[in-house]
C-alpha positions as CSV (number, residue, x, y, z in Angstrom):
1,X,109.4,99.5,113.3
2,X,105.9,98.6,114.0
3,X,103.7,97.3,111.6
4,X,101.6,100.3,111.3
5,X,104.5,102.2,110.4
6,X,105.1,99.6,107.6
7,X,102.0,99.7,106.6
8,X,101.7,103.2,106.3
9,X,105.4,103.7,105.1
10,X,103.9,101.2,102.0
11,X,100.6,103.2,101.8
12,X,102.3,106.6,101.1
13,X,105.5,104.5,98.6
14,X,102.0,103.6,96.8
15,X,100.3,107.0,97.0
16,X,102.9,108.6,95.0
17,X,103.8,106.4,92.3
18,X,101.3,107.5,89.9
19,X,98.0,106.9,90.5
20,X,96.8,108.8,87.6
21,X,95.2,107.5,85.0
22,X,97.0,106.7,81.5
23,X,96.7,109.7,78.6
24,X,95.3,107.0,76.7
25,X,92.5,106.7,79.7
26,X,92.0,110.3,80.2
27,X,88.8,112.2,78.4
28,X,88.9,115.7,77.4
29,X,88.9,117.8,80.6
30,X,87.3,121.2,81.5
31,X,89.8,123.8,82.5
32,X,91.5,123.4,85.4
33,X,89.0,125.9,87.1
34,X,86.0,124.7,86.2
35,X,86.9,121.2,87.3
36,X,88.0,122.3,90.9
37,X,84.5,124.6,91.0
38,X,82.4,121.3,90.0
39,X,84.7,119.1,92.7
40,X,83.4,121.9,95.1
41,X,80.1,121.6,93.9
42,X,80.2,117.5,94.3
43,X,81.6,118.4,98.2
44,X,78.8,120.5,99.1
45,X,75.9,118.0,97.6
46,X,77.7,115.1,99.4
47,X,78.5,116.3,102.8
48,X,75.0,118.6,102.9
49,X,75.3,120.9,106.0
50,X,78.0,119.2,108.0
51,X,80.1,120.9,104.6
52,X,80.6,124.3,106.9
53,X,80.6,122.2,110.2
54,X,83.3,123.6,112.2
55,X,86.2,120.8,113.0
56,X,87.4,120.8,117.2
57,X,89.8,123.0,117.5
58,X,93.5,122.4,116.7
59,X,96.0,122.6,120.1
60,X,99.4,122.2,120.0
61,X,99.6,118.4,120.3
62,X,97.0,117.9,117.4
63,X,99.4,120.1,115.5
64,X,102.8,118.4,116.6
65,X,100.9,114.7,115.5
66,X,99.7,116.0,112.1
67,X,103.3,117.4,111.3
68,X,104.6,113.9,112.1
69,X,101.8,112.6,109.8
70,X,102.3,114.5,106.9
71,X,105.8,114.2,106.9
72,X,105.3,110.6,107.3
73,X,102.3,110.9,103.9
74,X,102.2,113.7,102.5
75,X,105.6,115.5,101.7
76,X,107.0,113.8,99.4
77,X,104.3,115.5,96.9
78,X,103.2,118.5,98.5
79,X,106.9,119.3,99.5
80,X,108.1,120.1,103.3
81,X,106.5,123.6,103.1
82,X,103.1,122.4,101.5
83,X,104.0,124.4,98.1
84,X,103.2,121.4,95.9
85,X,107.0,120.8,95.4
86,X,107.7,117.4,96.8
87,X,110.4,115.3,95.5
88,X,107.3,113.0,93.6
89,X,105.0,115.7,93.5
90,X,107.3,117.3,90.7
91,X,107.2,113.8,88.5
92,X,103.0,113.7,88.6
93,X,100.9,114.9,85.7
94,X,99.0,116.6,87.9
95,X,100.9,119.2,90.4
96,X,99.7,119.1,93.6
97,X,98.2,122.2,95.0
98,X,100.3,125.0,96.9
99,X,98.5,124.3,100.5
100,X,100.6,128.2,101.3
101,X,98.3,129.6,99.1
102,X,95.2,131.6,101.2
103,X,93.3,131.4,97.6
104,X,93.5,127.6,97.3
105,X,93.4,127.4,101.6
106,X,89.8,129.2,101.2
107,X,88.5,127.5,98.2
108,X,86.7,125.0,100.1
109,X,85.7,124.4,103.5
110,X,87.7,122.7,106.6
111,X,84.8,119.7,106.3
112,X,85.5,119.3,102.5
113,X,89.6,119.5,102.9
114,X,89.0,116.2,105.3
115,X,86.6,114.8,103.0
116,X,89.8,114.9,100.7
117,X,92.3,113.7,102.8
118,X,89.8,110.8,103.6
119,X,88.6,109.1,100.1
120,X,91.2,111.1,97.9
121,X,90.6,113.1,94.7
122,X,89.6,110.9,91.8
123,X,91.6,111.3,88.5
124,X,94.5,112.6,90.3
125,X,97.3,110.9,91.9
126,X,95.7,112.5,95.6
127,X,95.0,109.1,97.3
128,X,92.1,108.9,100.2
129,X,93.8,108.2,103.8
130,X,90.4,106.5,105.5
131,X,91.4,103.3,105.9
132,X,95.2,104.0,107.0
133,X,94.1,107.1,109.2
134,X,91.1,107.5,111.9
135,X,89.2,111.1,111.6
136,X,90.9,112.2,114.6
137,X,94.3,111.5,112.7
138,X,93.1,113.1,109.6
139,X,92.0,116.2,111.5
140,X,95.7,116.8,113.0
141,X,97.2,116.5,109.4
142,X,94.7,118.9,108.6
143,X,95.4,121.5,111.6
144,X,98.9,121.1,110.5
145,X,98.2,121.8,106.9
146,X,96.4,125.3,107.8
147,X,99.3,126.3,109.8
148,X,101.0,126.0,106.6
149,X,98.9,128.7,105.1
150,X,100.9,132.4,104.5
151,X,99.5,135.2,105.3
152,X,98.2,137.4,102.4
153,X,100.8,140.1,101.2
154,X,99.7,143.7,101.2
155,X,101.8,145.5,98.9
C-alpha cells in the first residue's frame, strides 16, 4: 500500500468518527430547511457566477475513478448506493443526505456540490476533501455521485 492510500485510508477513518460538534457546543438551530436554504445562499455569494459554471463532462473513466474514490471516502456514511445509510453514516447526529434523491440532487448546483466535497459542510460531520483530493479527483467522485441519482417515479 502506498502512502497515499494510507493517507487517505486515515483521512476517511477520521472523516467519520464524529466530527460534529458536542450538544453541549451546538446553539439552537433553524429547521433543517431553512439551514440547507441559507447554506445555498452562502454557496451562491461565495462562488459568484462560476456557482452555475458547467463542470467538463463526465466519461466513463472519470466515472470508473470517482466510484473507486468514493468507495475508498465516502461510503462508509453515505452507504454503497448514496442513500445516506453507510455503516457510520447511521451512528452520526446528523444523517447524511440521500445523494438518490432528484430533490436533494437539484437543490444546489454541480459547482456548489464540489465546493462541498472540497472544504466540507461546517457543523456536520461532512469533512472537506481539498487537501487529500485535486479538483480533477473531486470532480470524478462527483460524476460518480450523479450517476447515483434515480430517476423520478411517475405514478
Amino acid at each position: 500500500m502506498n502512502r497515499r492510500t494510507v493517507i487517505l485510508l486515515l483521512a476517511a477513518a477520521l472523516g467519520v468518527t464524529g466530527c460534529a460538534p458536542s450538544e453541549q457546543e451546538r446553539a439552537p438551530e433553524p429547521p433543517a430547511g431553512q439551514r440547507r436554504a441559507d447554506f445555498r445562499q452562502t454557496l451562491r455569494a461565495k462562488l459568484g457566477t462560476e456557482y452555475d459554471a458547467l463542470l467538463p463532462p463526465a466519461t466513463d473513466e472519470s466515472i470508473r475513478h470517482g466510484s473507486r474514490l468514493y468507495d475508498l471516502l465516502c461510503r462508509a456514511c453515505h452507504g454503497p448506493t448514496g442513500t445516506g445509510n453507510g455503516r457510520s453514516g447511521r451512528l452520526l447526529a446528523i444523517a447524511p443526505p440521500d445523494l438518490t434523491d432528484p430533490g436533494n440532487a437539484s437543490f444546489f448546483s454541480d459547482r456548489a456540490k464540489l465546493a462541498i466535497i472540497a472544504d466540507g459542510i461546517d457543523g456536520t460531520p461532512m469533512i472537506g476533501w481539498s487537501v487529500m483530493l485535486a479538483e480533477s479527483e473531486r470532480i470524478d467522485v462527483l460524476h460518480f455521485m450523479n450517476t447515483l441519482v434515480q430517476e423520478p417515479q411517475i405514478p
